[in-house]
PDB file with one MODEL, atoms N, CA, C and O in Angstrom:
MODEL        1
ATOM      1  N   UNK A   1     -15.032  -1.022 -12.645  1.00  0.00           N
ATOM      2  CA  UNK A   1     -14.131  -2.053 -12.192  1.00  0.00           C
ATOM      3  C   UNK A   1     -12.943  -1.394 -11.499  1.00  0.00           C
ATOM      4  O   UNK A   1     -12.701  -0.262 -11.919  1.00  0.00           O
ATOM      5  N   UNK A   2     -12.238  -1.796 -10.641  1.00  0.00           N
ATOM      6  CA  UNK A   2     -11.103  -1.261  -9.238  1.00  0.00           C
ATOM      7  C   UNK A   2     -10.433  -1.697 -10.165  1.00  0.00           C
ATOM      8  O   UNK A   2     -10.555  -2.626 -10.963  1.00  0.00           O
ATOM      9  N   UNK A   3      -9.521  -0.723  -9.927  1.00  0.00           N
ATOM     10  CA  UNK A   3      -7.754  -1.437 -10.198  1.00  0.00           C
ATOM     11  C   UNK A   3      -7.153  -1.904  -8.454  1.00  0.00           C
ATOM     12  O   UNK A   3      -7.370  -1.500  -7.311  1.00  0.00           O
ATOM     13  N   UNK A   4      -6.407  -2.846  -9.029  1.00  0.00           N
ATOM     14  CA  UNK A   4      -5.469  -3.065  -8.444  1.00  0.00           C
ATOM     15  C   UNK A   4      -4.231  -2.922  -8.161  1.00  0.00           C
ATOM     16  O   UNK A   4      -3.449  -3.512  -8.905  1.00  0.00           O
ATOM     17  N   UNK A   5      -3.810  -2.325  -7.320  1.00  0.00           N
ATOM     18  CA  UNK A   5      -2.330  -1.951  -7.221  1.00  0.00           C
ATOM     19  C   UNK A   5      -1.358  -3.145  -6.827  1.00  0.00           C
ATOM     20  O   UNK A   5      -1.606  -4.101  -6.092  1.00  0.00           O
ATOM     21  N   UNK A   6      -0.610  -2.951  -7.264  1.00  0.00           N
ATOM     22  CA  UNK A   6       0.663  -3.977  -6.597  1.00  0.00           C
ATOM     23  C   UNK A   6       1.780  -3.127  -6.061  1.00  0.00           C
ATOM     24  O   UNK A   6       1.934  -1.947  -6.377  1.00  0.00           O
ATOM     25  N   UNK A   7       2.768  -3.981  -4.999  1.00  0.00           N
ATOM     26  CA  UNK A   7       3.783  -3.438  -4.136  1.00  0.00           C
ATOM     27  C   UNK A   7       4.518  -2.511  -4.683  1.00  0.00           C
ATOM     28  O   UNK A   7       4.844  -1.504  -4.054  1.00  0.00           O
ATOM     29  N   UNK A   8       4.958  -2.786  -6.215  1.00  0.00           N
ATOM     30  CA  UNK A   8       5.732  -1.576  -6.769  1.00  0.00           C
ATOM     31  C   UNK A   8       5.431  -0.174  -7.010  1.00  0.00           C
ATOM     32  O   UNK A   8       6.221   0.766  -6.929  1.00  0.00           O
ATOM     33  N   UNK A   9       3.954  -0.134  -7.376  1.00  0.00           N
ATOM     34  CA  UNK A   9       3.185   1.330  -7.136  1.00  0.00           C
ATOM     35  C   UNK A   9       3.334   1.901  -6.119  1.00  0.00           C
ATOM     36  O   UNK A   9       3.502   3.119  -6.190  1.00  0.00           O
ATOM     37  N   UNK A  10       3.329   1.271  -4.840  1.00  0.00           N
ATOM     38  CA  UNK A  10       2.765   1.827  -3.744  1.00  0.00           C
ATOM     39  C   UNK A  10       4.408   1.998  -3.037  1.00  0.00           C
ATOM     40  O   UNK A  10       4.845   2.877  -2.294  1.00  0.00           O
ATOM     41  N   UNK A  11       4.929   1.043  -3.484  1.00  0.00           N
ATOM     42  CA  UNK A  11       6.226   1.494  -2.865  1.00  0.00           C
ATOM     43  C   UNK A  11       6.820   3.021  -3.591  1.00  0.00           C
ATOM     44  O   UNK A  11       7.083   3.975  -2.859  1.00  0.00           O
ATOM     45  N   UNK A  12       6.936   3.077  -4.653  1.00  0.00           N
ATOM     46  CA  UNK A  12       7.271   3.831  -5.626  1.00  0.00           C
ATOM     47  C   UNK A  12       6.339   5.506  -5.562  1.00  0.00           C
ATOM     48  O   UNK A  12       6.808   6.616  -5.815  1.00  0.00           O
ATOM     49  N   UNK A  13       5.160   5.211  -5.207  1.00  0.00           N
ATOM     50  CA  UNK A  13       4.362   6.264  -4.570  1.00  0.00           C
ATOM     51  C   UNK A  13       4.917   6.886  -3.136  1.00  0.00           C
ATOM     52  O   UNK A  13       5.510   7.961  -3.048  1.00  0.00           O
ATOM     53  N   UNK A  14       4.657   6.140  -2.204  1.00  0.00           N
ATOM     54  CA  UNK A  14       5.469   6.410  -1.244  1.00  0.00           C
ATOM     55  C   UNK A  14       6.326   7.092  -1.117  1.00  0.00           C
ATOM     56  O   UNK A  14       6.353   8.035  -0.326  1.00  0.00           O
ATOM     57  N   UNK A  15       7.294   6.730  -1.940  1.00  0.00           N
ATOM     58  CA  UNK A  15       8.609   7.483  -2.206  1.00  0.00           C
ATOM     59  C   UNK A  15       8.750   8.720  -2.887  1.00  0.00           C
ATOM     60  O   UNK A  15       9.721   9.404  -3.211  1.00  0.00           O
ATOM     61  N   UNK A  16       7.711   8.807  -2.998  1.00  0.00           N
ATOM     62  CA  UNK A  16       7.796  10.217  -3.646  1.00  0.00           C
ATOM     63  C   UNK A  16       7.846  10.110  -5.243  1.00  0.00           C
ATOM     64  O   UNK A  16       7.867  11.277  -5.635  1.00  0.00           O
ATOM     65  N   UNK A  17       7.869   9.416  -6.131  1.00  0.00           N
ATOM     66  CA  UNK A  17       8.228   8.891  -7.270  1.00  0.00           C
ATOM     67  C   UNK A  17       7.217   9.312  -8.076  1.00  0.00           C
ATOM     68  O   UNK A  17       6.167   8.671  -8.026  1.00  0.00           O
ATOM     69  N   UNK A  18       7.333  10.673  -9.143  1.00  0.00           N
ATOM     70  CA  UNK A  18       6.617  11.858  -9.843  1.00  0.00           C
ATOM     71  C   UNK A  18       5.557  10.612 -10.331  1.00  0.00           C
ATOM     72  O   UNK A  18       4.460  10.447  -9.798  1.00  0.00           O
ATOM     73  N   UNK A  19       6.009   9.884 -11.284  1.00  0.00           N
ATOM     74  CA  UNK A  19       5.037   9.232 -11.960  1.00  0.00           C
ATOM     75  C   UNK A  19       4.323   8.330 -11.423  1.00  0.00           C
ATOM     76  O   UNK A  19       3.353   7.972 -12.092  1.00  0.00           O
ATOM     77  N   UNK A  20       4.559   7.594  -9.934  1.00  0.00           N
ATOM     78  CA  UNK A  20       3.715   6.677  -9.396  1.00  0.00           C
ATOM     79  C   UNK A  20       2.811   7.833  -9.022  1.00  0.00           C
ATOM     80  O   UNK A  20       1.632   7.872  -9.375  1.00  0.00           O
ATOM     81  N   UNK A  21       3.497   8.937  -8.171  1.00  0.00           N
ATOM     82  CA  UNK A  21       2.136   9.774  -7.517  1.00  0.00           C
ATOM     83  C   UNK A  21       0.968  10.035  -8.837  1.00  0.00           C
ATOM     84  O   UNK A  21      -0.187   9.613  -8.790  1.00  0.00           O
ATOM     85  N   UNK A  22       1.411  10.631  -9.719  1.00  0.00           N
ATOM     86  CA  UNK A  22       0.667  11.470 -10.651  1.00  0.00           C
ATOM     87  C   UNK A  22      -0.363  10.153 -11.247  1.00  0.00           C
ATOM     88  O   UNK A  22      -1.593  10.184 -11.195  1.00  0.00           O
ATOM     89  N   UNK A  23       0.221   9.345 -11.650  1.00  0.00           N
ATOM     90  CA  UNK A  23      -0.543   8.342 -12.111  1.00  0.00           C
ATOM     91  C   UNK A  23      -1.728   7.656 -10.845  1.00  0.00           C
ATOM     92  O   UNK A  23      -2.934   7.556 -11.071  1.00  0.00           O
ATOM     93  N   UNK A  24      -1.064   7.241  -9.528  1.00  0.00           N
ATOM     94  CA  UNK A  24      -2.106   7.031  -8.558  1.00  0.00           C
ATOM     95  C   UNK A  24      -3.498   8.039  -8.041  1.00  0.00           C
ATOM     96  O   UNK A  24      -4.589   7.675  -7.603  1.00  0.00           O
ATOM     97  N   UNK A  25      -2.888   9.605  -8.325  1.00  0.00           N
ATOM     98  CA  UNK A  25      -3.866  10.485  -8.556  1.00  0.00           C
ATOM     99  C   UNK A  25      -5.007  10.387  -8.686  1.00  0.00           C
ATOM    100  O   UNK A  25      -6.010  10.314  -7.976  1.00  0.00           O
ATOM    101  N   UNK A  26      -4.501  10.400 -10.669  1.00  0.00           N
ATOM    102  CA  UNK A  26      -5.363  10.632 -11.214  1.00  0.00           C
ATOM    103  C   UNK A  26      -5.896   9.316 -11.239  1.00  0.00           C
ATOM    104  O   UNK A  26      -5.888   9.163 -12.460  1.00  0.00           O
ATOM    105  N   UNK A  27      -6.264   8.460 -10.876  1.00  0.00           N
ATOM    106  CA  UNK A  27      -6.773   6.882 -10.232  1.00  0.00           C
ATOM    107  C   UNK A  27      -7.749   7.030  -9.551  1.00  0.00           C
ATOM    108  O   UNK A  27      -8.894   6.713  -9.874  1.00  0.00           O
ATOM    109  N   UNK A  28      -7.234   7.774  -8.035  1.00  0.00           N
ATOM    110  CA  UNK A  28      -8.314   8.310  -6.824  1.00  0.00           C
ATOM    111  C   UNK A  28      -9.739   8.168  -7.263  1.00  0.00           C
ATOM    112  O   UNK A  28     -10.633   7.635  -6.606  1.00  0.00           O
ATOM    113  N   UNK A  29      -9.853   8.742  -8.524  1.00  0.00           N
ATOM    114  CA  UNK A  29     -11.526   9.158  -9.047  1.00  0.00           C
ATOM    115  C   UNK A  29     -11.939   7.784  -9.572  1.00  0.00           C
ATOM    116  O   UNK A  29     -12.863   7.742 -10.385  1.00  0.00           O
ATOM    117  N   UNK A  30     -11.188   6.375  -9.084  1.00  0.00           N
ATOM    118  CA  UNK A  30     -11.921   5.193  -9.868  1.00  0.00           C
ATOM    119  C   UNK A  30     -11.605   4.512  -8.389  1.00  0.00           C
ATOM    120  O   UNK A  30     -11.149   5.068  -7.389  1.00  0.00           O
ATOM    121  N   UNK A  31     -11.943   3.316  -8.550  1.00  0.00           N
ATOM    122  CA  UNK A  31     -11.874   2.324  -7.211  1.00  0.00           C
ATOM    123  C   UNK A  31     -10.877   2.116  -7.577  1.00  0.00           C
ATOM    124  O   UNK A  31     -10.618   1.827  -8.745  1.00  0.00           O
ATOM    125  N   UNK A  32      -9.687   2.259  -6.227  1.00  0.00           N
ATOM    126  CA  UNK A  32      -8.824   1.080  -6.050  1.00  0.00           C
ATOM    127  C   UNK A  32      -8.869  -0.060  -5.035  1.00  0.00           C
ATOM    128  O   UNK A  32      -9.511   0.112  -3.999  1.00  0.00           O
ATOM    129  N   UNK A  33      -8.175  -1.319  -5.279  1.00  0.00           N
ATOM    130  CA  UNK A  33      -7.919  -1.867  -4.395  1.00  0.00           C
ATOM    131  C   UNK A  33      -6.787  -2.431  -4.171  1.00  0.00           C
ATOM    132  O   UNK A  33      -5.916  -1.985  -4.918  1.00  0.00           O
ATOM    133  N   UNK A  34      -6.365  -3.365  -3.331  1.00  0.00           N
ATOM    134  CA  UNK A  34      -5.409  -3.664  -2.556  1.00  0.00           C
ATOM    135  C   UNK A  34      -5.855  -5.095  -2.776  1.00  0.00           C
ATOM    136  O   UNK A  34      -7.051  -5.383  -2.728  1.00  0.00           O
ATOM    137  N   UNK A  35      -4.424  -6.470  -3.144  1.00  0.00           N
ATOM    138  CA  UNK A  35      -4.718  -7.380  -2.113  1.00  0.00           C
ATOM    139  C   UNK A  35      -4.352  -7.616  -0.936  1.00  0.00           C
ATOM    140  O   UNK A  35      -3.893  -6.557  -0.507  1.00  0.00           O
ATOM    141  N   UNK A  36      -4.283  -8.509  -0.058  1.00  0.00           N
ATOM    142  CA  UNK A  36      -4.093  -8.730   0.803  1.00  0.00           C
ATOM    143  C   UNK A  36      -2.663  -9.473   0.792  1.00  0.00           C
ATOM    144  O   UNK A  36      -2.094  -9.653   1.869  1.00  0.00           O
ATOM    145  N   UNK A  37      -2.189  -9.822  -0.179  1.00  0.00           N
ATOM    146  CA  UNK A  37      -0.492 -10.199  -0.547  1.00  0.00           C
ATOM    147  C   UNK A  37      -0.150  -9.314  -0.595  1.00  0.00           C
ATOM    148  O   UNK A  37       0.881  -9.374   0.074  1.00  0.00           O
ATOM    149  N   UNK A  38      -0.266  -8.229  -0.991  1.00  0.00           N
ATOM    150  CA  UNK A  38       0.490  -7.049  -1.421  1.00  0.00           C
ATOM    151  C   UNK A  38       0.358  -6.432  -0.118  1.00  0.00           C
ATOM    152  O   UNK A  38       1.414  -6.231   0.482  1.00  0.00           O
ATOM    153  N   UNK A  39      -0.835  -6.057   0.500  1.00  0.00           N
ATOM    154  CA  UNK A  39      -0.314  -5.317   1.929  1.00  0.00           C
ATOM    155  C   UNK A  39       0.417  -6.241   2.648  1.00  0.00           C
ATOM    156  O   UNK A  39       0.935  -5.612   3.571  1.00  0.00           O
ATOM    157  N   UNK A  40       0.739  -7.432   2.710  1.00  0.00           N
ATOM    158  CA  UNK A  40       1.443  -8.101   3.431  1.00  0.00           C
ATOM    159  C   UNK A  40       2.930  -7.819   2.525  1.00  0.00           C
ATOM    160  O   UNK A  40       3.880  -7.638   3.286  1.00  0.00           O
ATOM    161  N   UNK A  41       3.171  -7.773   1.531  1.00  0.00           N
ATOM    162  CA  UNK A  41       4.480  -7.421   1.126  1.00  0.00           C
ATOM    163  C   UNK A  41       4.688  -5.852   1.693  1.00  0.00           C
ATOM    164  O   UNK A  41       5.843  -5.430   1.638  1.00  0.00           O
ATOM    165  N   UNK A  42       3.654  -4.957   2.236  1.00  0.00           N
ATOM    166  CA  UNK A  42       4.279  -3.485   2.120  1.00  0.00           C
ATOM    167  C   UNK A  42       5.086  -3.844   3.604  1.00  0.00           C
ATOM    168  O   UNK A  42       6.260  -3.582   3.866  1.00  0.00           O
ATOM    169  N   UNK A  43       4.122  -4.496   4.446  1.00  0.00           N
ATOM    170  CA  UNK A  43       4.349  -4.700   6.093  1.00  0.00           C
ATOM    171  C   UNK A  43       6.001  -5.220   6.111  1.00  0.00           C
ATOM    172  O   UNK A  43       6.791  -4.811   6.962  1.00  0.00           O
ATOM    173  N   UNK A  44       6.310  -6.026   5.208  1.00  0.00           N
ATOM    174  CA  UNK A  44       7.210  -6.561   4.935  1.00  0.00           C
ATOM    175  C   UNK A  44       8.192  -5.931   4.913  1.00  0.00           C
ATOM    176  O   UNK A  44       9.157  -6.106   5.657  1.00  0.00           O
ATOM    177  N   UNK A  45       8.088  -5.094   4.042  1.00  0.00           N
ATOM    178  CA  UNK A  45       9.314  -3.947   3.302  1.00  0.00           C
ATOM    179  C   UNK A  45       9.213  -3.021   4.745  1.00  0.00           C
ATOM    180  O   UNK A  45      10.229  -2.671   5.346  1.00  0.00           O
ATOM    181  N   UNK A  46       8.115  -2.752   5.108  1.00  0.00           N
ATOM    182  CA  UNK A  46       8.288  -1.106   6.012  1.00  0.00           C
ATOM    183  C   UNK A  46       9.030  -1.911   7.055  1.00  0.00           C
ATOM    184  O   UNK A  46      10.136  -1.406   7.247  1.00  0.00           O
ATOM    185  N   UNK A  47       8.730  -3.415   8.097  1.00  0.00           N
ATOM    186  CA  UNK A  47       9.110  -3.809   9.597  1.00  0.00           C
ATOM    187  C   UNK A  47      10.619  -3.941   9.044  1.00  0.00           C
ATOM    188  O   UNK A  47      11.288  -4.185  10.049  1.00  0.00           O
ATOM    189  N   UNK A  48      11.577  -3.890   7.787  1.00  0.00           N
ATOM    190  CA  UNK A  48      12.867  -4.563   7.727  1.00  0.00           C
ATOM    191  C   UNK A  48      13.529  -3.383   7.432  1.00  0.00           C
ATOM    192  O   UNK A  48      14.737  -3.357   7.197  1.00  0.00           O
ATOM    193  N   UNK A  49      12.641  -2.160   7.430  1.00  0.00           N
ATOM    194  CA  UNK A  49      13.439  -0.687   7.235  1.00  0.00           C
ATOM    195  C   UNK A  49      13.947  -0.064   8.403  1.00  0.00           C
ATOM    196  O   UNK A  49      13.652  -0.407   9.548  1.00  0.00           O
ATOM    197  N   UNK A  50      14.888   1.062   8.025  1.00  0.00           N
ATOM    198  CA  UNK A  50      15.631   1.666   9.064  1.00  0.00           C
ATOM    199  C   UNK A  50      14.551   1.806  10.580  1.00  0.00           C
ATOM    200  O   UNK A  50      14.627   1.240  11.670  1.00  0.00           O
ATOM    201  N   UNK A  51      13.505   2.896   9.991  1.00  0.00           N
ATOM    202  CA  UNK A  51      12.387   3.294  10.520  1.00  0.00           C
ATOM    203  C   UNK A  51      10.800   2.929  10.584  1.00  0.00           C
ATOM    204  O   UNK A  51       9.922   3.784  10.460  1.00  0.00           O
ATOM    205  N   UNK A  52      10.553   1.544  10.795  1.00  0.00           N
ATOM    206  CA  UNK A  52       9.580   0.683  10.891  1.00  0.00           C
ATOM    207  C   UNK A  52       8.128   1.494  11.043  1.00  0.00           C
ATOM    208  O   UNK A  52       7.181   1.356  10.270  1.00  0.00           O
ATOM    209  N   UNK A  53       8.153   2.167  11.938  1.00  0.00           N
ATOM    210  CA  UNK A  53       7.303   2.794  12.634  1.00  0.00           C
ATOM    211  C   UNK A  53       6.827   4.143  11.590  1.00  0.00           C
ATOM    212  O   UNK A  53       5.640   4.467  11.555  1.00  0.00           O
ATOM    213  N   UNK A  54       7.525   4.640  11.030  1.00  0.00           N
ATOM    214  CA  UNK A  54       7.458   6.014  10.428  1.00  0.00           C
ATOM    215  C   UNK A  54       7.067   5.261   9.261  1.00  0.00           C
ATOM    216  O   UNK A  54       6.028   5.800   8.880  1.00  0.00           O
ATOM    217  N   UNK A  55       7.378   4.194   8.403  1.00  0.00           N
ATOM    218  CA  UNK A  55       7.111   3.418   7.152  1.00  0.00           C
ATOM    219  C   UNK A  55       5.517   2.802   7.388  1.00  0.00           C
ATOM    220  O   UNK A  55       4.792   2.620   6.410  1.00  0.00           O
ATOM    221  N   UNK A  56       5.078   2.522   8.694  1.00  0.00           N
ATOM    222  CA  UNK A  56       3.597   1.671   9.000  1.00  0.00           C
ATOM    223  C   UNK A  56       3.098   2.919   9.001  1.00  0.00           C
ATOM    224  O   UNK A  56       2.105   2.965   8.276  1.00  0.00           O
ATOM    225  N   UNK A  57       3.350   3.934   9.490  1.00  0.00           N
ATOM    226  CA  UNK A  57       2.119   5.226   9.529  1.00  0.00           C
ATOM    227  C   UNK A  57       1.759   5.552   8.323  1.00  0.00           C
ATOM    228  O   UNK A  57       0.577   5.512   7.983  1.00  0.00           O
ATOM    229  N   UNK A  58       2.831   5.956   7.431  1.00  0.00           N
ATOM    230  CA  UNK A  58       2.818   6.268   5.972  1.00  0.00           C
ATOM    231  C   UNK A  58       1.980   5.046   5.592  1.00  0.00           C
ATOM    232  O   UNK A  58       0.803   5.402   5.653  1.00  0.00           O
ATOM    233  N   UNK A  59       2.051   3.987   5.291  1.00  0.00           N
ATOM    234  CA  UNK A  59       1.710   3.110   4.752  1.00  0.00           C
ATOM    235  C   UNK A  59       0.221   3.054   5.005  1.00  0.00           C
ATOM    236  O   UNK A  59      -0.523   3.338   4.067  1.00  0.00           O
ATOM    237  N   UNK A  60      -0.232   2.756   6.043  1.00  0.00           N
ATOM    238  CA  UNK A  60      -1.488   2.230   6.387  1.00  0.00           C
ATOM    239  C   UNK A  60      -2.053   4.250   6.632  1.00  0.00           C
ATOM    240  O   UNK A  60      -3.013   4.330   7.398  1.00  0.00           O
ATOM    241  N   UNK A  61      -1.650   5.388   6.187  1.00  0.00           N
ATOM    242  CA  UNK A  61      -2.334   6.202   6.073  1.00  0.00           C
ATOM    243  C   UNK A  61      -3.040   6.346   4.120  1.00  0.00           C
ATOM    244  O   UNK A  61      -4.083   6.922   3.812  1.00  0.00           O
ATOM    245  N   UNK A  62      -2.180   5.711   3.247  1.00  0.00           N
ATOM    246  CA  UNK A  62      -2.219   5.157   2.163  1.00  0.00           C
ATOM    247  C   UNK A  62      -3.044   4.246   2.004  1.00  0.00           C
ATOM    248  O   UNK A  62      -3.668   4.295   0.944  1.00  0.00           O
ATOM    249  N   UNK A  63      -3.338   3.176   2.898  1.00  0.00           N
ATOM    250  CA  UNK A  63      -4.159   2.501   2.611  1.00  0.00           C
ATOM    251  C   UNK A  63      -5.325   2.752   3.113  1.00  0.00           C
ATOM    252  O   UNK A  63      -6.150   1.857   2.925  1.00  0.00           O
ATOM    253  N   UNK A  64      -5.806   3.994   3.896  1.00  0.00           N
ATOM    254  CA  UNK A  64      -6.901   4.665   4.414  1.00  0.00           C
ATOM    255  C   UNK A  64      -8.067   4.439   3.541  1.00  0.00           C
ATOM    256  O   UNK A  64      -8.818   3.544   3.931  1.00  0.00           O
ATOM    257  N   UNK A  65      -8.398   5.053   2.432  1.00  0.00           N
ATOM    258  CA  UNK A  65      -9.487   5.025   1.466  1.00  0.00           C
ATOM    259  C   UNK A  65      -9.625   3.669   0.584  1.00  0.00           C
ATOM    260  O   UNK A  65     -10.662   3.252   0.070  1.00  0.00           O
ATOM    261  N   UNK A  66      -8.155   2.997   0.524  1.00  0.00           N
ATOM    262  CA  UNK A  66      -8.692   2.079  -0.708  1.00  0.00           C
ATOM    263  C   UNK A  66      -8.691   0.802   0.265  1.00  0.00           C
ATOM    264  O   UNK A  66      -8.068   0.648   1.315  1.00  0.00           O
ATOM    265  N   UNK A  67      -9.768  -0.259  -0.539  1.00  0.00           N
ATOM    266  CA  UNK A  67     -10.118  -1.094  -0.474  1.00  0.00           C
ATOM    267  C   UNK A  67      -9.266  -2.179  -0.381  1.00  0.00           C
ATOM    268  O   UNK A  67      -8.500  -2.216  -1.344  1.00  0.00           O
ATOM    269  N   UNK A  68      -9.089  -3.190   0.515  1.00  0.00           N
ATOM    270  CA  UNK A  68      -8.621  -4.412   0.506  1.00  0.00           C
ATOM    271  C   UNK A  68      -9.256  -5.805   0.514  1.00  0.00           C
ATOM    272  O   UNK A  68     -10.185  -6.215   1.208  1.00  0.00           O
ATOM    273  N   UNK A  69      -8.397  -6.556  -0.602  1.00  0.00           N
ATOM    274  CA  UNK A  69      -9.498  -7.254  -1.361  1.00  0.00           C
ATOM    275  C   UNK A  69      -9.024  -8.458  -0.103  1.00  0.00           C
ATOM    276  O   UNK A  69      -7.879  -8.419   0.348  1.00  0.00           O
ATOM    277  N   UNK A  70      -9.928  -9.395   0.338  1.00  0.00           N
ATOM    278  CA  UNK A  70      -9.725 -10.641   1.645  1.00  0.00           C
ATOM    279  C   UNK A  70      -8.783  -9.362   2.964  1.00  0.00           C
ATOM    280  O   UNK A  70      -7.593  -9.408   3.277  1.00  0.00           O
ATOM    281  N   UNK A  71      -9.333  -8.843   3.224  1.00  0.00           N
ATOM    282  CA  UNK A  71      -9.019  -7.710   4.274  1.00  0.00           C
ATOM    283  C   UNK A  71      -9.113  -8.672   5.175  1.00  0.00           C
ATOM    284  O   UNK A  71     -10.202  -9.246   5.179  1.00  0.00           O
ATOM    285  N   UNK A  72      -8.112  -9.135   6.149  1.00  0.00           N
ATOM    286  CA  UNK A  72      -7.737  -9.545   7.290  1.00  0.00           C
ATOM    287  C   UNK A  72      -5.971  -9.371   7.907  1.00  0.00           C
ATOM    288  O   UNK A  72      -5.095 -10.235   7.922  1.00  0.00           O
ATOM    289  N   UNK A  73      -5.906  -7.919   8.372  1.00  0.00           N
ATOM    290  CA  UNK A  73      -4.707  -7.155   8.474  1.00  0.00           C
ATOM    291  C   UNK A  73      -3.729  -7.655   9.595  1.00  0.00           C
ATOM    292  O   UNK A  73      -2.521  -7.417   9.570  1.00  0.00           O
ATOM    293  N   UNK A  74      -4.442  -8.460  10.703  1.00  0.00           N
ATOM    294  CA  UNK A  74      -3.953  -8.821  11.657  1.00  0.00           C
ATOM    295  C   UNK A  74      -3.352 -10.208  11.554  1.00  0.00           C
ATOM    296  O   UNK A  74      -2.909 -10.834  12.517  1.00  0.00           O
ATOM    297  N   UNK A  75      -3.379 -10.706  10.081  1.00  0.00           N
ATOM    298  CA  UNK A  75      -3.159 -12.293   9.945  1.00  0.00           C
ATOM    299  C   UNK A  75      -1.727 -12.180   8.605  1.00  0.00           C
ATOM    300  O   UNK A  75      -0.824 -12.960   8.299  1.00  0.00           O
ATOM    301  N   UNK A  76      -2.141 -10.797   8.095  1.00  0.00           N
ATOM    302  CA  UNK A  76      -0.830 -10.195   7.573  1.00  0.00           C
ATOM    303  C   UNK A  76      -0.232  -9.656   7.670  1.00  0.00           C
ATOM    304  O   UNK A  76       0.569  -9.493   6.751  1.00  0.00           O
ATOM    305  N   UNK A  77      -0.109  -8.845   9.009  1.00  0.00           N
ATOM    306  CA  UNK A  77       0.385  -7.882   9.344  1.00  0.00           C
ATOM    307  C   UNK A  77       1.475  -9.114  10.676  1.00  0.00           C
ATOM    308  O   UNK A  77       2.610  -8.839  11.066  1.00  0.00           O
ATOM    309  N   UNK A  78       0.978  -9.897  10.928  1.00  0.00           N
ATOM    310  CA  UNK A  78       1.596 -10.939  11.587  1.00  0.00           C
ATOM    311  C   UNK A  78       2.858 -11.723  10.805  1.00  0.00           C
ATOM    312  O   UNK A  78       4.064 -11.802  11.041  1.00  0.00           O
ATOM    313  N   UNK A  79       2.126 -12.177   9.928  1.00  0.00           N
ATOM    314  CA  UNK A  79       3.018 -12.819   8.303  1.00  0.00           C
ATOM    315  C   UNK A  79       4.235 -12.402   8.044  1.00  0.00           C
ATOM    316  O   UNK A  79       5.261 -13.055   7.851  1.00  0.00           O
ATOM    317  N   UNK A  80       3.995 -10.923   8.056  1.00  0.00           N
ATOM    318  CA  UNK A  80       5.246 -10.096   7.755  1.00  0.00           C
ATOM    319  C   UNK A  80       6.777  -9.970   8.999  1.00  0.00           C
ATOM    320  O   UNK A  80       7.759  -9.289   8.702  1.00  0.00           O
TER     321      UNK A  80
ENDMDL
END
């Protein structure tokens, strides 16, 4: 069974944050996924930051491997 992450992991990962990384880690070796609220909350957080652009690369290089659950990026990535 996938876990699911929510915005605070991934924000908190992102950031460099010892225990989100270490804990998302050691995760890697199980399914994760994503919903599709939650990548629409990251789009959210990264387009209202200093550096929009540098926050979407990071972000959606993060969301490279894991799974998004109702994956339609262009209808949330709009949203945001």
């Amino acid at each position: 069974m996938p876990y699911i992450l929510d915005a605070d992991w991934i924000i908190h990962s992102l950031a460099g944050q010892s225990r989100a990384v270490t804990t998302l880690r050691q995760l890697l070796t199980e399914r994760l996924a994503v919903s599709l609220v939650t990548v629409g909350e990251i789009y959210e957080v990264a387009f209202n930051s200093v550096n929009p652009e540098a926050h979407l690369a990071s972000f959606r290089r993060f969301l490279a491997p894991i799974r998004i659950v109702n994956r339609n990026e262009g209808i949330i990535e709009r949203f945001a």
